[in-house]
C-alpha positions as CSV (number, residue, x, y, z in Angstrom):
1,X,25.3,11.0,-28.8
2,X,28.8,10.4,-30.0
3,X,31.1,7.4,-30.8
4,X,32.4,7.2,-27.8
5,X,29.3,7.6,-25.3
6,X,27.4,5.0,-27.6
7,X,30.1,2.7,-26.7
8,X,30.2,3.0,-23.3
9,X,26.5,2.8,-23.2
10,X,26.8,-0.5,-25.2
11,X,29.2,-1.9,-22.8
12,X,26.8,-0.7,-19.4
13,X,23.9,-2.9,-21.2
14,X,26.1,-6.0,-21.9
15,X,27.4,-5.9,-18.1
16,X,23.7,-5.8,-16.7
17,X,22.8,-8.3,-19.4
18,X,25.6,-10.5,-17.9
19,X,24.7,-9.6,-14.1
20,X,20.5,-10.1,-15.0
21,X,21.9,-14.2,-16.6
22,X,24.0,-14.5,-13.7
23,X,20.9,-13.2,-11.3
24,X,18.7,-15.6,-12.5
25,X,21.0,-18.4,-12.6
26,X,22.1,-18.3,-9.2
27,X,19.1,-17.7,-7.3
28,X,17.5,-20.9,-8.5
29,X,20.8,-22.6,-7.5
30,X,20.3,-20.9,-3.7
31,X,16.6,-22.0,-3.9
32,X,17.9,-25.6,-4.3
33,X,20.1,-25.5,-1.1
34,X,16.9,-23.5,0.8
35,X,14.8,-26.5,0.1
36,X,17.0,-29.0,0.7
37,X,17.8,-27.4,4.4
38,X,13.8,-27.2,4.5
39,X,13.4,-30.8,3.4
40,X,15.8,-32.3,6.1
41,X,14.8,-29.8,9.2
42,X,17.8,-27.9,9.1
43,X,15.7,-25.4,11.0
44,X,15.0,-27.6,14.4
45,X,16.3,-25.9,17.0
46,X,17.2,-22.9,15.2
47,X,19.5,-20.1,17.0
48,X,18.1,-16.2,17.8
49,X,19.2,-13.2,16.5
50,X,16.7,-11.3,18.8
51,X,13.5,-11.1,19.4
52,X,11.4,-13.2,16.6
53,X,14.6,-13.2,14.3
54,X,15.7,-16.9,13.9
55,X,18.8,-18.0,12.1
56,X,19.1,-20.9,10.4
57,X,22.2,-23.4,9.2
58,X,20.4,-22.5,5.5
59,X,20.8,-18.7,6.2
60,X,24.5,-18.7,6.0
61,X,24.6,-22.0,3.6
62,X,22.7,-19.6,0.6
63,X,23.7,-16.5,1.3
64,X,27.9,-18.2,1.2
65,X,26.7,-19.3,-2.0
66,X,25.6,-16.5,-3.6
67,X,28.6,-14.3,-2.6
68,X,30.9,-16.8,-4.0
69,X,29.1,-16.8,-7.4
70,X,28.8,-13.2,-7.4
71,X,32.8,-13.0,-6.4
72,X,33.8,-15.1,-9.0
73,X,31.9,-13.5,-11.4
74,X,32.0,-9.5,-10.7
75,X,35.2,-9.6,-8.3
76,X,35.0,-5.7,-8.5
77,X,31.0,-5.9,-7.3
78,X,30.4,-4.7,-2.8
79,X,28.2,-7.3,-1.6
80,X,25.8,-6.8,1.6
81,X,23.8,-9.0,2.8
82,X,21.7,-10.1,5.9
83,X,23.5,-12.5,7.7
84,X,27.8,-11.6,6.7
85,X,26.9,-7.8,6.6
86,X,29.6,-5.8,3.3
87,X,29.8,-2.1,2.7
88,X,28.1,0.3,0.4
89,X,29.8,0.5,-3.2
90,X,28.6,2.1,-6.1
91,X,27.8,-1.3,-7.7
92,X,26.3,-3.2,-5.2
93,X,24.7,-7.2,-4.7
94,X,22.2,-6.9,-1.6
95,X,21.1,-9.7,-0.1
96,X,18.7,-11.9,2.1
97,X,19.6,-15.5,2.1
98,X,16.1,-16.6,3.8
99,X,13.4,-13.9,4.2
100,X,10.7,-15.4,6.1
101,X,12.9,-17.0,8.1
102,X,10.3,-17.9,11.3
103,X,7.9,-19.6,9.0
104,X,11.2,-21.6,7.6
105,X,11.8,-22.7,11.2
106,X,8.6,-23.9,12.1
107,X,8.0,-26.2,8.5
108,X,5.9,-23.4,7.0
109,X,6.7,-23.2,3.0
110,X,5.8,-19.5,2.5
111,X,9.9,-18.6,2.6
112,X,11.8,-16.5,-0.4
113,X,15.7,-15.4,-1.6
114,X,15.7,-12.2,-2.2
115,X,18.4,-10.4,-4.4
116,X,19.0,-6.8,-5.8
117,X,21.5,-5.6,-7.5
118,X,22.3,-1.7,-7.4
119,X,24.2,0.7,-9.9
120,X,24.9,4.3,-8.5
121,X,22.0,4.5,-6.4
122,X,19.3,2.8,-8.9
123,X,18.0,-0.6,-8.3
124,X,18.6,-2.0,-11.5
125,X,17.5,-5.7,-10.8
126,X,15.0,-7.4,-8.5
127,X,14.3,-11.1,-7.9
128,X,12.6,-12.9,-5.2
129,X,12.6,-16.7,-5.0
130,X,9.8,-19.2,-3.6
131,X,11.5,-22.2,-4.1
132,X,8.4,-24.0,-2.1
133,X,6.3,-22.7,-5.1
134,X,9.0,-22.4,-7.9
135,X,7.9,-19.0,-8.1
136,X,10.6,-16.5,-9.4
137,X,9.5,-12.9,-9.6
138,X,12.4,-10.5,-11.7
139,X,12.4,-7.5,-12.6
140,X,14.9,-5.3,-14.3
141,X,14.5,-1.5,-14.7
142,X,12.6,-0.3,-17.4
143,X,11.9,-3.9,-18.5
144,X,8.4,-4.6,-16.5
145,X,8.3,-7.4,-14.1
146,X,7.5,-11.3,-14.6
147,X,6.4,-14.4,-12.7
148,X,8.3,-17.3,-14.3
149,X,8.6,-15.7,-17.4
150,X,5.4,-14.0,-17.7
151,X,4.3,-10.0,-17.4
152,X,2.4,-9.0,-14.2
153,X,0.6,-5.9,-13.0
154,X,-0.5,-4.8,-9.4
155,X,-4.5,-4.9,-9.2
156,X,-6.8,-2.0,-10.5
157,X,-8.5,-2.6,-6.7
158,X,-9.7,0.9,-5.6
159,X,-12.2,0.5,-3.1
160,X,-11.2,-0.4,0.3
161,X,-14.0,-2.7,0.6
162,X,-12.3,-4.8,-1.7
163,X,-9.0,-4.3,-0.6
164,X,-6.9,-6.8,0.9
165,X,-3.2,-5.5,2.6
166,X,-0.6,-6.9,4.4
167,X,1.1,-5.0,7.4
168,X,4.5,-6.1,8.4
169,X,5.5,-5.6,12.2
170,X,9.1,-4.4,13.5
171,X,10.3,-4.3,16.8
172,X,12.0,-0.9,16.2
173,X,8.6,0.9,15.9
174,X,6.6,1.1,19.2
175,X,3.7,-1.6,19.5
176,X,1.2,1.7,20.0
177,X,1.9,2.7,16.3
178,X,1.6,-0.4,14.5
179,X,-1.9,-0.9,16.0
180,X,-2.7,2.3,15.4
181,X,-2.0,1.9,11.6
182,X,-3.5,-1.3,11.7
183,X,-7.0,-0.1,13.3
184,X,-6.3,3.0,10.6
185,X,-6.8,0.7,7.6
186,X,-9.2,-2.2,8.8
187,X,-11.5,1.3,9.6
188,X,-10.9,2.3,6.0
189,X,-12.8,-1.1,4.9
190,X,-9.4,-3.0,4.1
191,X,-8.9,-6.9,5.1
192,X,-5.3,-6.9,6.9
193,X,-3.1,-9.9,6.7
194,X,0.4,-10.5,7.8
195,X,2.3,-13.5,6.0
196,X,5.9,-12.9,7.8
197,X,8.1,-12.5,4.7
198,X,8.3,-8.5,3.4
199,X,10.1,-9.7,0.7
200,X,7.3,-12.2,-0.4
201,X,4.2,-9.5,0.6
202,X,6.0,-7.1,-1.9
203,X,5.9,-9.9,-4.8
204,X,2.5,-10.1,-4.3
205,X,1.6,-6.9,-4.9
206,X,3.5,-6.4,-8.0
207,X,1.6,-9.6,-9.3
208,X,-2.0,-8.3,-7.7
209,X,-2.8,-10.7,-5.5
210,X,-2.6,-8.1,-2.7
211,X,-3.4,-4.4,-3.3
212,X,-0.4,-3.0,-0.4
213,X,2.4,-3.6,1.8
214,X,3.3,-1.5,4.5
215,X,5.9,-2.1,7.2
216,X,6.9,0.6,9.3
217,X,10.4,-0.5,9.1
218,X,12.5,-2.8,6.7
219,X,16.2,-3.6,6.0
220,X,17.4,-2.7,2.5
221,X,18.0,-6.3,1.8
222,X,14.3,-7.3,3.1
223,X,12.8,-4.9,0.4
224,X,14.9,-3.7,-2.6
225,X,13.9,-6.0,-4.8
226,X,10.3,-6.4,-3.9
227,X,10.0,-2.4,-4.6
228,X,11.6,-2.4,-7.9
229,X,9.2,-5.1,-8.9
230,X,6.2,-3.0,-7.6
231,X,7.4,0.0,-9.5
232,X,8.0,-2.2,-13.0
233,X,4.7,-3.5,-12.2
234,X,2.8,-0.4,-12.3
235,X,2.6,0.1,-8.9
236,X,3.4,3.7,-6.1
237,X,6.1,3.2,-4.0
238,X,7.3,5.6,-1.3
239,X,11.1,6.5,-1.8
240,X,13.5,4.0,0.0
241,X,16.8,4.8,-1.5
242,X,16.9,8.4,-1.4
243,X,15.5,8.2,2.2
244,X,19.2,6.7,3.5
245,X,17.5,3.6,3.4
246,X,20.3,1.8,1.6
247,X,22.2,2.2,5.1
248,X,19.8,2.8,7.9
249,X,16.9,1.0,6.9
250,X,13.2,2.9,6.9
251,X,9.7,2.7,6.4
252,X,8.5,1.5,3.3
253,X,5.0,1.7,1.4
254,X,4.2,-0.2,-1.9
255,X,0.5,-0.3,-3.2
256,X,-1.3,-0.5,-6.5
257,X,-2.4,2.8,-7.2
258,X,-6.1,3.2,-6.3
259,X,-5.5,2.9,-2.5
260,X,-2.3,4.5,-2.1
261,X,-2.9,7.8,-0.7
262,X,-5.3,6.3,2.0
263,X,-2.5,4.1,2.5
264,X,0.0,6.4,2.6
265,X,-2.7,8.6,5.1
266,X,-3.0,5.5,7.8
267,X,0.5,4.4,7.8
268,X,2.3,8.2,8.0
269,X,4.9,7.0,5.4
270,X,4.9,10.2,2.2
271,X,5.1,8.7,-1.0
């Protein structure tokens, strides 16, 4: 490697140093505004994007904060997120303000913020925030991932009688085959769950305490995060990204690694 390319290599490492501290920062400061909308009932009453998609006043509250922090800091960075939409760039913020949304309406604390942060196609950072819990999972490529601070793995579970999953349901895939993935893996031994936050179902797998997540659909700003975390965590993951995920959305697997082929069997999604 010569002068020059050690340089610019230098320089890439500072900015994502700068983007990780800025990452961390400000999704701790959108927690605070997520709890506080929690804490008061911001979500009585709250408004419907479709079928089982609320939208809260919180919702556009964090995710106006996080664009302006990311603005002021990395003018030059595309931002997309849930709620106020943004285009594809080749360095890219994406972003769900309140994933979990339904359980935030109806006073349930089991609610995250979810950021990633791509470079040319990579997922270079993932966090997702509990601020119910005060439970930051972050991960940055290459790095491993942590819970507050400290290392975690996905489970060494490999028998399915031991196994406990969670399935998430979308309204863009036919009822017919989410049940049939569902009676798939409960005949495979697994216990099935469903929490109602992707994001939150995919920290808990890169931290073991479940053993998959499968939905048959996700938005790139439900999941980014939560699959870099899995991957830094030890765990399989079925290609998102180079599946046009980052604009249309698709299917997406995540798993520690002794059940994911019979996961990847039941639910039709190729790792």
């Amino acid at each position: 490697m010569n002068i020059r390319s050690s340089a610019r290599l230098e320089d890439a490492v500072a900015d994502l140093d700068r983007r990780e501290a800025l990452c961390r920062d400000m999704i701790r400061s959108a927690g605070e505004i997520a709890l506080a909308g929690f804490a008061t009932g911001d979500a009585v009453g709250a408004a419907m994007k479709g079928p089982q998609d609320f939208l809260t006043e919180s919702d556009g509250a964090v995710e106006r904060h996080l664009k302006q922090r990311i603005s002021a800091e990395f003018p030059q960075d595309g931002f997309l997120g849930e709620e106020s939409g943004g285009g594809i760039e080749p360095s890219l913020w994406v972003v769900d303000p309140i994933d979990g949304t339904a359980n935030f309406a109806r006073g349930i604390p089991h609610f995250c913020i979810s950021v990633a942060y791509v470079a040319n196609g990579l997922v270079e950072l993932g966090a997702i925030y509990n601020p119910g819990l005060d439970e930051l999972h972050f991960a940055r490529r290459g790095r491993g991932a942590t819970r507050n601070g400290q290392p975690i793995k996905v489970a060494a579970t490999a028998d399915y009688d031991r196994a406990c999953v969670e399935l998430g349901w979308s309204p863009r895939v036919p009822n017919g085959r989410y049940l049939a993935v569902l009676d798939d893996i409960l005949t495979r031994g697994a216990n099935v769950r469903r929490g109602a936050s992707g994001a939150l179902a995919l920290a808990f797998v890169a931290d073991g305490r479940s053993d998959a997540y499968a939905e048959l659909h996700m938005h790139p700003w439900d999941c980014l995060g939560g699959l870099l975390l899995v991957e830094e965590a030890g765990g399989v993951t079925a290609p998102f990204l180079e599946r046009n995920g980052l604009s249309d959305g698709g299917a997406v697997l995540a798993s520690c690694p002794g059940i994911a082929q019979g996961m990847s069997e039941a639910t039709g999604i190729r790792l």
